[in-house]
C-alpha positions as CSV (number, residue, x, y, z in Angstrom):
1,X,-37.1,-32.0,30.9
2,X,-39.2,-35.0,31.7
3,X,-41.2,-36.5,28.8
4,X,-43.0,-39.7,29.4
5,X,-45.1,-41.1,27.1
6,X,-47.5,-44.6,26.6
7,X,-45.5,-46.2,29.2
8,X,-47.0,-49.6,30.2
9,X,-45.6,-51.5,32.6
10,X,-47.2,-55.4,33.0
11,X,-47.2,-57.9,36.4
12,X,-48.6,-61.1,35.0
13,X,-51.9,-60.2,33.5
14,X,-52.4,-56.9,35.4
15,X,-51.3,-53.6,34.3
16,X,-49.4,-51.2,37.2
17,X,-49.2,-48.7,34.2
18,X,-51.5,-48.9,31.1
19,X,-50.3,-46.1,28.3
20,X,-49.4,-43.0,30.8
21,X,-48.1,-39.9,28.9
22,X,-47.2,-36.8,30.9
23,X,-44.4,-34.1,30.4
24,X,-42.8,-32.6,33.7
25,X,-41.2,-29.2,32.9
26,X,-38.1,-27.7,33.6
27,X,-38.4,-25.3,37.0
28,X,-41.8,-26.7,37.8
29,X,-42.6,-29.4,40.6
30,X,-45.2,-32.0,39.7
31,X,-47.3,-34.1,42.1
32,X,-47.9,-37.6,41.3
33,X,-51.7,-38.4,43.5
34,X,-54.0,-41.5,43.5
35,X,-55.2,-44.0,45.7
36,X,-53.0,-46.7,46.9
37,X,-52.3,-49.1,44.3
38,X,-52.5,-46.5,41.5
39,X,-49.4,-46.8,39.8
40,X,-47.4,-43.7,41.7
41,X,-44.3,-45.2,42.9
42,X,-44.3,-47.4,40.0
43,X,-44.1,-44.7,37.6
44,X,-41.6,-42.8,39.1
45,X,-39.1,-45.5,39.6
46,X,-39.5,-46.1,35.6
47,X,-38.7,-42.3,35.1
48,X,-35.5,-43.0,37.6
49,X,-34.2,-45.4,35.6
50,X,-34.7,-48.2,38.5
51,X,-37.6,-49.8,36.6
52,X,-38.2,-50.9,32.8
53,X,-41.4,-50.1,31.5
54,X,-42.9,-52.9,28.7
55,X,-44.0,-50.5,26.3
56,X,-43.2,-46.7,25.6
57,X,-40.5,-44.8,26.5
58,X,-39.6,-41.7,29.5
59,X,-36.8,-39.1,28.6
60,X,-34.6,-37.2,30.1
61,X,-32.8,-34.3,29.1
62,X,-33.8,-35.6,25.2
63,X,-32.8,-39.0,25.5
64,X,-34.1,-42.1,26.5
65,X,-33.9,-42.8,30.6
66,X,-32.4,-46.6,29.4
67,X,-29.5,-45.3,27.3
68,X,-27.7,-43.8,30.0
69,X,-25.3,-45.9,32.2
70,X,-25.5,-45.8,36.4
71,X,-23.0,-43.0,36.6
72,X,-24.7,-40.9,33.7
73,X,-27.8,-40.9,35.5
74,X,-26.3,-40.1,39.0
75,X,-25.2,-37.0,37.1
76,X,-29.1,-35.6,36.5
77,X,-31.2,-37.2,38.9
78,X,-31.5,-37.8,42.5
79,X,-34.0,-40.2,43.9
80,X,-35.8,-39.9,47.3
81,X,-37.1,-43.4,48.0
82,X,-40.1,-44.7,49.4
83,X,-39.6,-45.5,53.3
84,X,-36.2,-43.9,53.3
85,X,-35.5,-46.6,55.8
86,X,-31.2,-46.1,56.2
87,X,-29.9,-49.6,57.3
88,X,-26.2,-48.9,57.5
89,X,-24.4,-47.7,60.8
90,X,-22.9,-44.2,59.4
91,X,-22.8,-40.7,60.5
92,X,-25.9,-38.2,59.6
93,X,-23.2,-36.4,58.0
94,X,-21.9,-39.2,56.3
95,X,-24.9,-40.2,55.0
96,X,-25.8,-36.6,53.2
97,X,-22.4,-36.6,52.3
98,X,-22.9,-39.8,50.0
99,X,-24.8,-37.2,47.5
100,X,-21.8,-36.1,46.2
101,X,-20.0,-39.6,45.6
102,X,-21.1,-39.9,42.0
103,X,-21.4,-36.2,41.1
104,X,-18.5,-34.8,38.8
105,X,-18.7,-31.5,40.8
106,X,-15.4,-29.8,42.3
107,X,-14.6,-31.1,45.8
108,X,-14.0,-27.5,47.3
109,X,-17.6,-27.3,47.2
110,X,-19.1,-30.5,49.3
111,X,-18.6,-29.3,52.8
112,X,-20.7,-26.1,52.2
113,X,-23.4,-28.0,50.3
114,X,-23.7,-30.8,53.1
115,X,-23.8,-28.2,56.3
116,X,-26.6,-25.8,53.7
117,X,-28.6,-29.1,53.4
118,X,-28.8,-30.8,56.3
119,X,-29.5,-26.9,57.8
120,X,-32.6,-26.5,55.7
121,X,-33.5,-30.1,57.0
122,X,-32.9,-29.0,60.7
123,X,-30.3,-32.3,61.0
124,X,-27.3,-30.3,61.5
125,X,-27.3,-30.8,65.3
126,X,-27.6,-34.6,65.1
127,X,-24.4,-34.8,62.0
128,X,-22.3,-37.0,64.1
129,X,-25.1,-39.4,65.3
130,X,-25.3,-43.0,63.8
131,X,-28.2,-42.2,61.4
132,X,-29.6,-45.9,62.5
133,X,-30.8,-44.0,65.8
134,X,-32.8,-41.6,64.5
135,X,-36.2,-41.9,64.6
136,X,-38.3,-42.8,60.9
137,X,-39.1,-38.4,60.5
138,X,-35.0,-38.2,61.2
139,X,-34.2,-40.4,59.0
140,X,-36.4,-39.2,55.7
141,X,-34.7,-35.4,56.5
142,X,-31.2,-37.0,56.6
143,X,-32.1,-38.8,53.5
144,X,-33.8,-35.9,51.6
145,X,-30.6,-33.7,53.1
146,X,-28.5,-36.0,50.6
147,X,-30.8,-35.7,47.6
148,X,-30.3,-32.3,47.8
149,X,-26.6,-32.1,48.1
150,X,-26.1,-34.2,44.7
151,X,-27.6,-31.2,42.8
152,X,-29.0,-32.6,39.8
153,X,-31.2,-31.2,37.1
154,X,-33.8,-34.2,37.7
155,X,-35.0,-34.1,41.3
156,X,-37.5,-37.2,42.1
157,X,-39.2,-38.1,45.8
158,X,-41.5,-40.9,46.8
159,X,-43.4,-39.6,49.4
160,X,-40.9,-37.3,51.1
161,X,-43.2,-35.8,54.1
162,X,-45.3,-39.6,54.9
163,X,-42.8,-39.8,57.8
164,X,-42.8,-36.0,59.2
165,X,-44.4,-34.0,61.0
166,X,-46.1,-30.3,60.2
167,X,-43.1,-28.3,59.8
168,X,-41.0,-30.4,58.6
169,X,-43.9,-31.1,55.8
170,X,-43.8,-27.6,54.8
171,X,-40.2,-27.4,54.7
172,X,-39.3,-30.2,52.8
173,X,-41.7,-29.2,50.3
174,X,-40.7,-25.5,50.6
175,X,-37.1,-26.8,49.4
176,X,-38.3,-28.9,46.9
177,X,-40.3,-26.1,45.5
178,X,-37.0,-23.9,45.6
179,X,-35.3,-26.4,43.8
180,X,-37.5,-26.0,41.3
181,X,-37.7,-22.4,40.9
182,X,-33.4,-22.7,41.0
183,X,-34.1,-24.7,37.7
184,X,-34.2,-28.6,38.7
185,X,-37.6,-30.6,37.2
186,X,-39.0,-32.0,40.6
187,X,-41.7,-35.3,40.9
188,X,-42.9,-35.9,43.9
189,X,-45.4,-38.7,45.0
190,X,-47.7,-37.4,47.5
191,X,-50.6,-39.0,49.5
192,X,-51.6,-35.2,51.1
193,X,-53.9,-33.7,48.6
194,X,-53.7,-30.3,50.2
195,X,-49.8,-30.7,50.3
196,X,-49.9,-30.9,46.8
197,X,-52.7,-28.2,45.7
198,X,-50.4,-26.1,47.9
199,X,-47.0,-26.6,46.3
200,X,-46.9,-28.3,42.8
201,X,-47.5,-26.6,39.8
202,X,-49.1,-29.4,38.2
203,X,-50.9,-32.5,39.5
204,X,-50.7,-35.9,37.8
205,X,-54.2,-38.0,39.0
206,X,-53.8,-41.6,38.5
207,X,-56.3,-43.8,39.1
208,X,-55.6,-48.1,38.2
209,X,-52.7,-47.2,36.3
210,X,-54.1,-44.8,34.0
211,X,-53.8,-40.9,34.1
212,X,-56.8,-39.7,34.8
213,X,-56.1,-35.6,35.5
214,X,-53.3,-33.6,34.2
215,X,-53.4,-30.2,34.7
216,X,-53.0,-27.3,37.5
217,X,-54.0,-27.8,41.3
218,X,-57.4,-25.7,40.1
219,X,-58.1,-27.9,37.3
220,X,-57.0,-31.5,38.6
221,X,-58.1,-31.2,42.6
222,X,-62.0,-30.5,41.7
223,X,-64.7,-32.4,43.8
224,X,-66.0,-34.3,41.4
225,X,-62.9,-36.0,40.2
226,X,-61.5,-36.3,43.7
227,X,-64.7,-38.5,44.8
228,X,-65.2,-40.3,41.4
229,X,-61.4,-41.6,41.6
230,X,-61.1,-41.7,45.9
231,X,-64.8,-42.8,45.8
232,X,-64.9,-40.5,49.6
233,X,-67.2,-37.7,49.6
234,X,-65.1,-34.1,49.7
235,X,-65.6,-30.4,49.7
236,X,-63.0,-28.1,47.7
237,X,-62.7,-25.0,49.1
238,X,-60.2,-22.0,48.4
239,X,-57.2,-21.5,51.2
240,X,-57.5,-18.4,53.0
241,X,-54.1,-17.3,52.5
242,X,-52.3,-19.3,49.9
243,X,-56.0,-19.2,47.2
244,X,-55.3,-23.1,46.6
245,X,-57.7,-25.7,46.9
246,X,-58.0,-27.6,50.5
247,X,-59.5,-30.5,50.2
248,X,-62.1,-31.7,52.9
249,X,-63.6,-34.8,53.5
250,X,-67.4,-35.2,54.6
């Protein structure tokens, strides 16, 4: 669904991206990790589309992210961004709403899809609230409520949970996750290591641009990659319930 491959992307002399090849597949949900600076967001706003790489190339649904026009690509991706900051004075509802502006999908079907969205995002209650008076966690649900009413193929989130609290953590990601096993190809940027050993299928480790883990939570999260590319000191043990790694620092 997602293939990206030797994608570079240059700032003056300094390399955000230096040759990162991955493939993201369909009905999976992939975590992008690294430190800060490490090329995360960068990379997914070249797989949205939003950002041209200098060399090599991302594709979606077999064709090249750069050969389809704005409305083309409103049609298989949706894009949570970073912040999710909303700076214009409409209603909650309004604002999930706006999901479906662009999507060639019958009508008949957006009221259902808004109310079953912002439900799973526990906004419902606040749908006729200016969404500029919700607090930052309020916001990012509201905002990830209208990623999912768009209903694309290609579901991509730049640090979804960094503004919420527990449960709304695990439900965000518990919806992203369904999304996935629906069908949709999900990327998600995460800071949380243990959010992302417990709910992607694969982990992405970059580290100054460059990949350096691709593989399962097992294979990727391991203590001596985590401290080599964190440089922090960590224990990996198994969770009690879920059997994924939980990362702990020491």
């Amino acid at each position: 669904m997602i293939e990206i491959r030797n994608v570079t992307v240059t700032v003056g002399e300094r390399n955000l991206l230096h040759d990162v090849s991955t493939t993201c597949e369909q009905g999976s949900l992939t975590a992008l990790v690294g430190p800060n600076g490490a090329g995360k967001s960068t990379l997914l706003a070249v797989v949205a589309g939003d950002r041209q790489c200098d060399r090599g190339t991302v594709r979606l649904l077999d064709k090249e992210v750069s050969r389809y026009s704005v409305r083309e690509l409103a049609q298989i991706r949706s894009v949570f961004p970073q912040g999710s900051m909303i700076r214009f004075g409409y209603t909650v509802e309004e604002v999930v709403t706006m999901g479906r502006a662009f999507r060639d999908l019958p009508p008949d079907g957006d009221g259902d899809a808004v109310l079953d969205a912002m439900i799973s995002t526990e906004v419902e209650h606040m749908a006729f609230r200016n969404a500029q008076t919700l607090s930052g966690g309020e916001q990012a649900r509201t905002t990830f409520a209208r990623v999912v009413v768009q209903a694309t193929p290609v579901v991509l989130l730049d640090e979804p949970t960094a503004a919420l609290d527990l449960r709304h953590q695990e439900r965000v990601l518990t919806r992203a996750r369904a999304l996935a096993r629906a069908g949709a190809t999900v990327v998600a940027v995460l800071h949380d290591l243990n959010l992302a050993a417990a709910y992607a299928d694969k982990v992405v480790l970059l580290d100054d641009g460059r990949v350096a883990a691709d593989g399962e939570p097992w294979e990727v999260l391991t203590q001596e990659l985590i401290e080599r590319v964190y440089r922090q000191e960590v224990r990996v043990l198994e969770h009690p319930v879920r059997g994924c790694p939980v990362i702990l620092t020491t």
